[in-house]
C-alpha positions as CSV (number, residue, x, y, z in Angstrom):
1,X,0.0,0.0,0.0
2,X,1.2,3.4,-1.0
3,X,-0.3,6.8,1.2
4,X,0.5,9.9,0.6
5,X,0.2,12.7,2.7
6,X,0.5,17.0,2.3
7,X,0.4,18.2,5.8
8,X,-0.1,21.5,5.5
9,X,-3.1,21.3,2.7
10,X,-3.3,21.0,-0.6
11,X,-3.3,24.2,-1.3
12,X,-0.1,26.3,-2.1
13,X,1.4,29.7,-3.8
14,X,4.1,29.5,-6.4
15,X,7.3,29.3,-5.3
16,X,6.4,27.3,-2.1
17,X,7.9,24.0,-1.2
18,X,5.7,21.1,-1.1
19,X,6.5,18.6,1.2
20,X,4.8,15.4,0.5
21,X,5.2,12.3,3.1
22,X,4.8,9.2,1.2
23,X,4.6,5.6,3.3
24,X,4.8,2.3,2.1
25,X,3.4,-0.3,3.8
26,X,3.2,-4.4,3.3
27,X,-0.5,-5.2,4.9
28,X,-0.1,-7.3,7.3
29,X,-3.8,-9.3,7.3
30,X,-5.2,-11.2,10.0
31,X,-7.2,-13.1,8.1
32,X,-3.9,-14.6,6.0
33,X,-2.1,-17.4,7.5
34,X,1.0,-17.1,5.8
35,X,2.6,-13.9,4.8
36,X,5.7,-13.0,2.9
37,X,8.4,-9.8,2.5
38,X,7.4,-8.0,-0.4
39,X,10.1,-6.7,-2.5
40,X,9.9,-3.0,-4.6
41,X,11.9,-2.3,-7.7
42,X,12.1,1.6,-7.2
43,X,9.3,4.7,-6.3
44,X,9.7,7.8,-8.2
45,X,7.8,11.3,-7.7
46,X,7.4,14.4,-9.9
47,X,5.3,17.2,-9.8
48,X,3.9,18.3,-13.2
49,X,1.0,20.8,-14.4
50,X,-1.7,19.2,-17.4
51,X,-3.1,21.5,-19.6
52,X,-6.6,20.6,-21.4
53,X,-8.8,22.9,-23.6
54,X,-11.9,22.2,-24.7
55,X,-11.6,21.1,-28.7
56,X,-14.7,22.2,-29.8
57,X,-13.7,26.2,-28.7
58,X,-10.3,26.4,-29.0
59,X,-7.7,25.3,-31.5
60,X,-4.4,24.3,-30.7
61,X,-1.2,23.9,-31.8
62,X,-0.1,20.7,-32.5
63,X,1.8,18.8,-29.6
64,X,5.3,17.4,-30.6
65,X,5.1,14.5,-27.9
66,X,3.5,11.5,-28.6
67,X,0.5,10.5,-27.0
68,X,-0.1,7.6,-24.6
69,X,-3.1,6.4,-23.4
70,X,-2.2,3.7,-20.8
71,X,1.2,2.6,-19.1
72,X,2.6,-0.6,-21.1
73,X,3.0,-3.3,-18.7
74,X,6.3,-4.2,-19.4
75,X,7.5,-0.5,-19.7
76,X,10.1,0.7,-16.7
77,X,10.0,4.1,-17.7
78,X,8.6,6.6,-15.0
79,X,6.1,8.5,-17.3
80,X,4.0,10.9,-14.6
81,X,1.3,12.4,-17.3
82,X,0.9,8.9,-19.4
83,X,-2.6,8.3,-20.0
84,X,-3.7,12.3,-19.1
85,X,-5.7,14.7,-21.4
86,X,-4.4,17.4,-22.9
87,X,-0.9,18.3,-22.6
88,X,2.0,18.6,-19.9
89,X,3.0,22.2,-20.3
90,X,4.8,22.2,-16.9
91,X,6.9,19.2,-14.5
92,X,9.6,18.9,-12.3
93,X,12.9,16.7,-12.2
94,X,11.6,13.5,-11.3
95,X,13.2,12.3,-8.1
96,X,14.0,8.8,-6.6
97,X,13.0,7.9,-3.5
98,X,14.1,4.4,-3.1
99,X,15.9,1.6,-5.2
100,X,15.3,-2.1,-4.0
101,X,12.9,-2.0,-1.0
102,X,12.6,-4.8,0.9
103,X,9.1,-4.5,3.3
104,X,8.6,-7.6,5.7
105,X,5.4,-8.1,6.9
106,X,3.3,-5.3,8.6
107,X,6.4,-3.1,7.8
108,X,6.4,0.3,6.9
109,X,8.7,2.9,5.5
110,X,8.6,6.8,4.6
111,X,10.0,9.1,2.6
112,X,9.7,12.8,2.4
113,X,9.3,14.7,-1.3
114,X,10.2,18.2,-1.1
115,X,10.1,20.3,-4.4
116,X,9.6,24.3,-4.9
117,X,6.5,24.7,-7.1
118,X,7.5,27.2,-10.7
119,X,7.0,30.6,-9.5
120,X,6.0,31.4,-13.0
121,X,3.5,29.0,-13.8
122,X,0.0,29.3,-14.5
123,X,-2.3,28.7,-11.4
124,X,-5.1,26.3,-11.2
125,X,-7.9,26.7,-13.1
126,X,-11.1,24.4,-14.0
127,X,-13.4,26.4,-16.9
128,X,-16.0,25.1,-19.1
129,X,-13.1,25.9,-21.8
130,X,-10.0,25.8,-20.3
131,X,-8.1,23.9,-17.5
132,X,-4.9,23.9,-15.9
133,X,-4.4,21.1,-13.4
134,X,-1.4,20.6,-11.1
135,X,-0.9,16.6,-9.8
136,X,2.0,15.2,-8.1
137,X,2.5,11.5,-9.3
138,X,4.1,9.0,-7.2
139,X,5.2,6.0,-9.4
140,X,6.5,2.4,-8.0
141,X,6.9,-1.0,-9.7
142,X,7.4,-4.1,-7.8
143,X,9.6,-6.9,-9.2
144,X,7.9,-8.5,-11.8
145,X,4.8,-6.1,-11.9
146,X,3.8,-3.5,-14.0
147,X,4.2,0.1,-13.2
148,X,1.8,1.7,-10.5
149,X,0.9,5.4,-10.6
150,X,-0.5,7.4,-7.3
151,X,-1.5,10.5,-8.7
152,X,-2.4,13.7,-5.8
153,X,-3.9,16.6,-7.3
154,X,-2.8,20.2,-5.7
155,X,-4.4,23.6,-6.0
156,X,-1.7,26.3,-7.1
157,X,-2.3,29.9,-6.3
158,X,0.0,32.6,-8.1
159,X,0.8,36.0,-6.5
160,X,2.4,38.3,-9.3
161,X,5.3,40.1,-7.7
162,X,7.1,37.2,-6.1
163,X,9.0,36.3,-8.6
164,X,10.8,39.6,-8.7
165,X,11.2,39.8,-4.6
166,X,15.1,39.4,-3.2
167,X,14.8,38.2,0.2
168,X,17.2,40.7,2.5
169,X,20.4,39.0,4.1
170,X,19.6,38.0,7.9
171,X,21.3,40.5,10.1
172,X,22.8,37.9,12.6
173,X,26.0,36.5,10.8
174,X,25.6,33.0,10.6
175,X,28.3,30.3,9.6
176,X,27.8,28.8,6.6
177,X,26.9,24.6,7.1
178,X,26.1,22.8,4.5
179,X,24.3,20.4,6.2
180,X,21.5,22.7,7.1
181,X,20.3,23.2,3.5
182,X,17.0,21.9,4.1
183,X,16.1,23.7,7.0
184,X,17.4,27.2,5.2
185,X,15.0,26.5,2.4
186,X,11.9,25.9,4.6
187,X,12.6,29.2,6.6
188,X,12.7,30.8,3.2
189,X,9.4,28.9,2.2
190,X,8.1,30.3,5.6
191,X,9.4,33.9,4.9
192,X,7.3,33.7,1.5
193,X,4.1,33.1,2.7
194,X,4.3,35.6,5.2
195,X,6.2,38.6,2.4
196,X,2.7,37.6,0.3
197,X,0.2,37.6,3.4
198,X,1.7,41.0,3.7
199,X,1.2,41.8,0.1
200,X,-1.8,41.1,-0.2
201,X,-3.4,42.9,2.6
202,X,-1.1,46.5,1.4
203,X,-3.3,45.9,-2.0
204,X,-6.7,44.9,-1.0
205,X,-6.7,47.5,1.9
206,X,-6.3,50.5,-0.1
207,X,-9.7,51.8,-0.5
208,X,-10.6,55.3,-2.6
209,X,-14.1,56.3,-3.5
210,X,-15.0,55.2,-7.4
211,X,-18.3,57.1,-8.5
212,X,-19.7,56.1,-12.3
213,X,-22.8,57.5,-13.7
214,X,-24.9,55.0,-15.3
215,X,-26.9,56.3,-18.3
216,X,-28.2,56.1,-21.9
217,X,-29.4,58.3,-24.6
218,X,-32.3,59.6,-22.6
219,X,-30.9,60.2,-19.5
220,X,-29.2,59.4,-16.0
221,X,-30.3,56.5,-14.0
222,X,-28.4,57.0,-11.2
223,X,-25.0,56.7,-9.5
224,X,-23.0,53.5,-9.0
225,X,-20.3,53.7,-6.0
226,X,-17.8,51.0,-5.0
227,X,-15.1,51.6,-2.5
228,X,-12.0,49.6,-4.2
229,X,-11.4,47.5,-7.1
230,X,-8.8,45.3,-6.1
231,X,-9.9,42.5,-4.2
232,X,-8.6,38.8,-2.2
233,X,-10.5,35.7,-3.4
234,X,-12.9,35.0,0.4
235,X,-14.0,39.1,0.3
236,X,-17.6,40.3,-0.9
237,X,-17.4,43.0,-3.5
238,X,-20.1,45.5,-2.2
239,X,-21.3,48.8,-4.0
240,X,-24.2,51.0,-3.7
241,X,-26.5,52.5,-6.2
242,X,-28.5,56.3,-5.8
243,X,-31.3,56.9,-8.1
244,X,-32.3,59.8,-6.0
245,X,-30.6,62.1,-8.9
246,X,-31.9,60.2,-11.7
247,X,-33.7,61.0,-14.7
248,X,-35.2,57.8,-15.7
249,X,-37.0,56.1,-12.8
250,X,-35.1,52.3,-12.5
251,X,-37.4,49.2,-11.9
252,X,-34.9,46.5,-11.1
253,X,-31.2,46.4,-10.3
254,X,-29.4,42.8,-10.5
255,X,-25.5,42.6,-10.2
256,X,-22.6,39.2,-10.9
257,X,-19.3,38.2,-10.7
258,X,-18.0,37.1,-13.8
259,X,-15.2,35.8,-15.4
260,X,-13.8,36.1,-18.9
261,X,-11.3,33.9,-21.0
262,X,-9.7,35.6,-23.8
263,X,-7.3,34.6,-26.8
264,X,-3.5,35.4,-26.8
265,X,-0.6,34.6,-28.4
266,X,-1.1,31.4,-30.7
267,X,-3.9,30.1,-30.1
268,X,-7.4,30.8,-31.4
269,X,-11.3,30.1,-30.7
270,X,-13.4,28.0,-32.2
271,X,-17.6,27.9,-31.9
272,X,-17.8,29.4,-28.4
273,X,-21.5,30.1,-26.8
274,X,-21.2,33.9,-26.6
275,X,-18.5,36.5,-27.8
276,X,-17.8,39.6,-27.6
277,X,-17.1,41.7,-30.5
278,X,-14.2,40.4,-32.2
279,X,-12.0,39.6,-29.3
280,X,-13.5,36.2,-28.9
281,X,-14.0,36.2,-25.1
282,X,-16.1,33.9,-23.7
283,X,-17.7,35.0,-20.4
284,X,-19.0,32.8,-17.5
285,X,-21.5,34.5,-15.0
286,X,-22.8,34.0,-11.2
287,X,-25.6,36.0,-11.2
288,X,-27.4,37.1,-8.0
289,X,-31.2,37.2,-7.6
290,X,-32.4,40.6,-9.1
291,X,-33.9,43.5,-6.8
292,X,-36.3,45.9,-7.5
293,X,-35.7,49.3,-6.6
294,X,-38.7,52.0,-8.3
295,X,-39.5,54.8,-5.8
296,X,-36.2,53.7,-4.0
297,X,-33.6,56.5,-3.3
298,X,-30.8,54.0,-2.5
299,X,-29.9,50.1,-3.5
300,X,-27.0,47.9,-2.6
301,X,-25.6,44.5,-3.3
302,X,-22.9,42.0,-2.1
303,X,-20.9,39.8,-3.8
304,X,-19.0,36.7,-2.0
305,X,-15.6,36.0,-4.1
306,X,-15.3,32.4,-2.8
307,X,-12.6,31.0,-2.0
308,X,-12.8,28.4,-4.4
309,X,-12.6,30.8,-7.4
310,X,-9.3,31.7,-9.3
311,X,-7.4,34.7,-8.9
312,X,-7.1,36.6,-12.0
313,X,-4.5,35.4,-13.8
314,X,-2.3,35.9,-17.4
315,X,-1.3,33.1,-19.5
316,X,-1.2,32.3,-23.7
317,X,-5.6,32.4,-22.6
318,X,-6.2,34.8,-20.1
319,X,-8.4,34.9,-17.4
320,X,-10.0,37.9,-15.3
321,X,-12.8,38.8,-13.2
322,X,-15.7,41.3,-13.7
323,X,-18.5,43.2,-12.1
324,X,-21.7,43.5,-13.9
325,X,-24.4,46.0,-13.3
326,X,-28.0,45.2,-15.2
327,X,-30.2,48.1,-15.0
328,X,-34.1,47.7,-16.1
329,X,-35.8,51.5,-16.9
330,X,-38.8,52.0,-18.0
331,X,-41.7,54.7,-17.6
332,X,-45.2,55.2,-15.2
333,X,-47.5,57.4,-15.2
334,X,-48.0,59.1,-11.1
335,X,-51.4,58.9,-10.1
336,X,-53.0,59.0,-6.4
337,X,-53.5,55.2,-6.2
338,X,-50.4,53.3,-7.2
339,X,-51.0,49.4,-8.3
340,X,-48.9,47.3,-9.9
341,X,-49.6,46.8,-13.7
342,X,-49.2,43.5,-15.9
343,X,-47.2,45.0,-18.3
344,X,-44.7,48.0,-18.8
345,X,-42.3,48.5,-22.0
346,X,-38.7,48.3,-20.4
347,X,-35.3,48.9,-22.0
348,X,-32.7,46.8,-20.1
349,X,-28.8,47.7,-20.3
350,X,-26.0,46.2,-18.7
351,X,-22.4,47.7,-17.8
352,X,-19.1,45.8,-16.8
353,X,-16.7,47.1,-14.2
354,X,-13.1,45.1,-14.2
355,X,-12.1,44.3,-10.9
356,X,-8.5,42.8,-9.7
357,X,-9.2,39.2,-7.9
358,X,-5.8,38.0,-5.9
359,X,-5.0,34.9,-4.2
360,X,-5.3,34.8,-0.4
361,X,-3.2,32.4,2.4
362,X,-3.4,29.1,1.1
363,X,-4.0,27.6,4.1
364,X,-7.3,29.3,4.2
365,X,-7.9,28.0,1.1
366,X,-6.9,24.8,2.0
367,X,-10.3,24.9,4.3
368,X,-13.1,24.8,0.8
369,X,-10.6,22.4,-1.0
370,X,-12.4,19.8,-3.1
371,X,-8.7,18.0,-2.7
372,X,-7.5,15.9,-0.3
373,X,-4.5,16.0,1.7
374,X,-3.7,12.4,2.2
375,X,-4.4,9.8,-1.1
376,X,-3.5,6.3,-1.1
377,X,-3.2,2.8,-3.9
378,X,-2.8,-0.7,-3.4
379,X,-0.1,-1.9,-6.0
């Protein structure tokens, strides 16, 4: 039996370490009455990111490796993304963990798998179009047995900026020892996840009054205010509406989150549901139920970012986030008795607002993950 287990989450930022604590272990069952050592070729592990778009909307490139769908049995190679869709745009050095493992009975042995995730790769992200998927694959063969292949899928958040950042030299003078390597790199893991905690909360405090008039050929409708644009992925964007100066009296107010996919570099779209204009953006929304607002001087609206969603992001298909604001006008006569009518002719418009999304502490995220931190294969 092979476990695997992350113990921080399975969540992490780009240009973390992820420590993985992988145990192998030869069952020892009570129900068997003899029982015998259990011999392992080798156990490899690699980290690596799949890449998938949906054919039908995008066209691709061709890919220059060849494609296999299942591992031969008689194949020693370790071949992490064998048998995936889509292609591996992103992996690690494989490493070794063991050669010639011998387990006796109800024995157990673990290894730890450290690796620093690519500070510039493309986070995770699971659209109707477009996926990026991290996995780390553990791969073991025993003697005489085909190759086995424990895949654990990971969540990757990227913070732009990091990359860039030179951690300052410690003020204490230290000696030099090689032998404390490891521990040097996890107090430099530790001293990134606090530099982006801190990064993040400098950019999503800042807050500065944003006022837009929202209007058409025949008049104002009002006033739209929001208090900051750049937000973490776990806040609630919240803005307010006045009609109270308005020309056009306002029936209904509805507001989303949304997000939109665009084409870059090389590749191009193909029959997409909805576009816009020529830029071929395809646009996914959350809406939230609509309010009515006539004879209302002031509306609001909040909108939870979970913390399941994706931080905007910029990759050959880019990703963002939007606000969008769908105003229904129409006109009514005043009379002394006010009832409700049937019908009323209505003209309905709707306006975006880009907003900035940013990852938050992966640990936090680590909380909503659909992932799980501990994974396991009988081989």
């Amino acid at each position: 039996e092979v476990l695997s287990s992350l113990g921080r989450g399975p969540v992490f930022l780009a240009g973390e370490v992820l420590e993985c604590v992988i145990t192998f272990t030869n069952p020892l069952s009570a129900s068997s009455t003899s029982a015998s050592s259990e011999m392992l070729a080798w156990a490899s592990a690699q980290i690596h990111c799949q890449f998938h778009a949906s054919e039908n909307r995008v066209a691709l490139p061709p890919s220059d490796g060849s494609k296999h769908d299942v591992q031969a049995e008689n194949e020693t190679v370790f071949v992490p993304n064998r048998g995936e869709r889509g292609q591996c745009i992103l992996s690690t050095p494989p490493k070794i963990l063991f050669c010639d493992l011998r387990l006796d009975p109800g024995e157990s042995k673990s290894y730890s798998y450290c690796e620093t995730l690519p500070i510039d790769g493309p986070p995770s992200f699971r659209g109707q179009s477009v996926k990026y998927v991290y996995k780390l694959t553990i791969g073991c063969q025993r003697v005489n047995s085909p190759i086995k292949l424990l895949r654990v899928p990971f969540r990757v958040l990227v913070l732009h900026g990091l990359k860039d950042y030179q951690f300052p030299q410690d003020e204490a003078v230290a000696p030099s020892n090689p032998f404390l390597e490891e521990e040097e790199s996890l107090k430099k893991d530790s001293r990134l996840a606090d530099l982006a905690t801190e990064l993040l909360m400098v950019a999503t405090s800042r807050r500065s009054l944003h006022l837009y008039n929202i209007s058409n050929t025949r008049g104002k409708v009002g006033t739209f205010c929001i208090f900051k644009t750049i937000y973490k992925i776990g806040e609630d964007v919240i803005g307010t509406f006045n009609f109270s100066e308005g020309d056009i009296p306002c029936l209904q107010v509805s507001a989303s989150r949304g997000v939109t996919v665009g084409r870059h570099g090389g590749f191009g779209w193909g029959r997409g549901r909805r576009h816009w204009g020529g830029a071929g953006l395809l646009w996914g929304f959350w809406w939230e139920p609509a309010e009515a607002c006539l004879h209302t001087a002031q509306s609001s609206f909040s909108l939870p970012i979970p913390l399941s969603s994706t931080p905007g992001f910029t990759t050959n298909i880019a990703s963002g986030y939007s606000v969008g604001i769908c105003v229904l006008r129409g006109s009514h006569s005043e009379s002394v008795t006010w009832t409700g009518v049937e019908q009323i002719e209505v003209d309905t418009f709707s306006w975006d607002l880009p907003i900035k999304v940013l990852p938050t502490n992966p640990i936090l995220a680590s909380y909503v993950s659909q992932f799980s931190s501990t994974n396991s294969i009988t081989i």
